[in-house]
N, C-alpha and C positions, 0 to 999 in steps of 0.2 A: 813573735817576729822582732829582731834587733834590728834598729836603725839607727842613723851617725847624725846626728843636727851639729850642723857648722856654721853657725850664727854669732857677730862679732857684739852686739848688741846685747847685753847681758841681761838686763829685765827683759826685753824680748823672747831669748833663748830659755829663761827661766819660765815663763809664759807657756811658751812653747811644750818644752818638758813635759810641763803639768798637764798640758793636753792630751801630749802621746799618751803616760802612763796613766789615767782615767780610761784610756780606750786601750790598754791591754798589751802594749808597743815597748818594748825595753828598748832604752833610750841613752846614748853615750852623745854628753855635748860641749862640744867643742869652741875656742872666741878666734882661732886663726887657722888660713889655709896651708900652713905647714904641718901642724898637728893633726887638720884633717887628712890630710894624706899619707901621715901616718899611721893613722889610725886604721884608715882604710885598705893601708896594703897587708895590714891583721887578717883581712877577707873573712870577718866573721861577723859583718855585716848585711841584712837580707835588702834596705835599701837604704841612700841618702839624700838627704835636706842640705843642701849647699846654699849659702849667699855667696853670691857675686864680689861684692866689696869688702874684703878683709883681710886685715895685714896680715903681712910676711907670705903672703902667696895667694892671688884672689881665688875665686870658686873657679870660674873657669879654666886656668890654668893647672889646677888640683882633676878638674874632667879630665881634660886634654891628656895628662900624663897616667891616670888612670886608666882611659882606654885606650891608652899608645902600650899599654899592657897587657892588653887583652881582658879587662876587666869589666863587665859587663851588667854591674851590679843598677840596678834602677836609682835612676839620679832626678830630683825634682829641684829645681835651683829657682829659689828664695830671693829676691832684689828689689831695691828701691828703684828698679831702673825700669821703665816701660817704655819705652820706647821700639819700634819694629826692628830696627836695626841691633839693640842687642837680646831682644828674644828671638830672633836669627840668629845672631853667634852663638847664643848657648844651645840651641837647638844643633846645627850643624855641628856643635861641638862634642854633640853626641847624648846629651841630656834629654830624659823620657818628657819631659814636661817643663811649665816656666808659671811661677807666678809671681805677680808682683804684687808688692805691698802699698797699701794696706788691704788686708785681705778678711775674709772671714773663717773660720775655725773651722767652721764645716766645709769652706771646700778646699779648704786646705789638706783635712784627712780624706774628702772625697777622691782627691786628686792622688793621693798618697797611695789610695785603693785600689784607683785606676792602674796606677805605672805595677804595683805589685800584681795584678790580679792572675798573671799567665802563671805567676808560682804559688800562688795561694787561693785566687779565687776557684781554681781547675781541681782542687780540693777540697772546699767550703766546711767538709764535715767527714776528719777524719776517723777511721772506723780501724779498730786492732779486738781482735774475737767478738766477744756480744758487746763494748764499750764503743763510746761515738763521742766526739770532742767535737761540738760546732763550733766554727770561729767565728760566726759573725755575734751570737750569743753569748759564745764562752760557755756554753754548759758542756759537761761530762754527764752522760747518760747511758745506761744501761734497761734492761726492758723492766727492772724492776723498779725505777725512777731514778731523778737527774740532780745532778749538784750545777750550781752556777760558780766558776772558780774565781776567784781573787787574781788577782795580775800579776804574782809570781807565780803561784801555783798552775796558772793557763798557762806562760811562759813555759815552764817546766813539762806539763804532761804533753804539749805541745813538740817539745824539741825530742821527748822520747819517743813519742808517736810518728813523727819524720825520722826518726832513727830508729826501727823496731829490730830487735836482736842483737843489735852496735850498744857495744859496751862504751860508755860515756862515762869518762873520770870526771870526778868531782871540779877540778881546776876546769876541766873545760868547764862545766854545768855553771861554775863562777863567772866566769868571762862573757858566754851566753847571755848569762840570764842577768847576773849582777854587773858586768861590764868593767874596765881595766879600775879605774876609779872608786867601785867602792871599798868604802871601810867594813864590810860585814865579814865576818869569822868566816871559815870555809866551812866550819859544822853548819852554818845554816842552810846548806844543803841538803844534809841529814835530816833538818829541823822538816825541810817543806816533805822532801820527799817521804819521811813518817804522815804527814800528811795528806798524800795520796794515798797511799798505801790504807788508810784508813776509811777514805773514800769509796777506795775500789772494794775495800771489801764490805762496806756497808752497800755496794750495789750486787754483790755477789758475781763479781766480776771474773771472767775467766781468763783474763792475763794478770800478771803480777809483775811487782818491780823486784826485779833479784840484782842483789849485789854479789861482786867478784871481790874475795878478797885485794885488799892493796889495788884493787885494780877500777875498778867504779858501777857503774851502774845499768842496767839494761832493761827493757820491758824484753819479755818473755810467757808463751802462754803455761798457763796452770801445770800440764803435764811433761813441760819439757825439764 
């Protein structure tokens, strides 16, 4: 699951990061509310961590125009502000949720959990032939025993597993997994996905990852 932290605060936002990606979250982060609405009209986003107070465009007016789009992505907005009056505006402004800081780690992803759950928890443990990917675990298991994956590699069998037969180019699989930002080659796509691959068939797996030439990647079962 990708999500967009918009945090002006940078040892915060750094903070932060390091949170998401220990619990398995590809993570694109942002210091101001123009960027993050850039970002977000990418729509390749599952949900966002907005704060309220940061320049060049705050959190709330980055919701506001977001869903005056129809854009419907789960929004948890992050503020030094408690007060009732503006965890009402960000509410009626269409945001799943509000917490205010200073917070704890844990319900911060608890909360995170929450606003996602109708698109991921209605899921919990995706299944493509005899293979099964729990999310809340992270393991890959098959009846002949289970791998616990690493945070790219769940990222990755994860975005095929919600795409099964959809052929997925590499550049996208970038973007996804590795997000506009990084410096990593695009072979390292090649790099993970050899790595499932190796996975699946030490579980004796009956789907596999077949590649389309020039064209990119898809899970597919055994005999197709």
């Amino acid at each position: 699951m990708r999500i967009l932290l918009a945090e002006d605060e940078r040892p915060l936002s750094k903070a932060l990061v390091k949170i998401f990606e220990k619990n398995n979250y590809a993570v694109d982060a942002v210091y101001d509310g123009a960027d993050a609405l850039d970002y977000l009209e990418s729509g390749c986003y599952d949900a966002a961590v907005l704060d309220i107070m940061m320049p060049k465009m705050d959190g709330i007016t980055v919701l506001k125009t977001i869903r005056g789009k129809g854009n419907q992505i789960p929004v948890l907005m992050l503020t030094a502000k408690s007060e009732i009056e503006d965890r009402v505006t960000g509410l009626d402004s269409g945001a799943n949720d509000y917490l205010p800081k200073p917070f704890d780690s844990r319900e911060l992803l608890a909360r995170l959990r929450s606003i996602t759950r109708s698109k991921a928890e209605a899921d919990k443990k995706l299944t493509a032939g005899n293979i099964t990917l729990d999310r809340a675990t992270f393991e890959l298991s098959s009846p002949t025993g289970s791998f616990r994956l690493a945070n790219k590699e769940y990222q990755l069998m994860e975005f095929l597993m919600t795409n099964p037969h959809h052929i997925l180019s590499a550049e996208r699989m970038m973007e996804k997994i590795w997000g506009y930002d990084s410096e990593a080659e695009i072979n390292v796509v090649w790099v993970y996905i050899s790595y499932l691959r190796k996975k699946l068939t030490a579980l004796h797996a009956d789907i596999q990852i077949k590649s389309s030439r020039n064209a990119g990647y898809s899970l597919e079962n055994c005999d197709d």
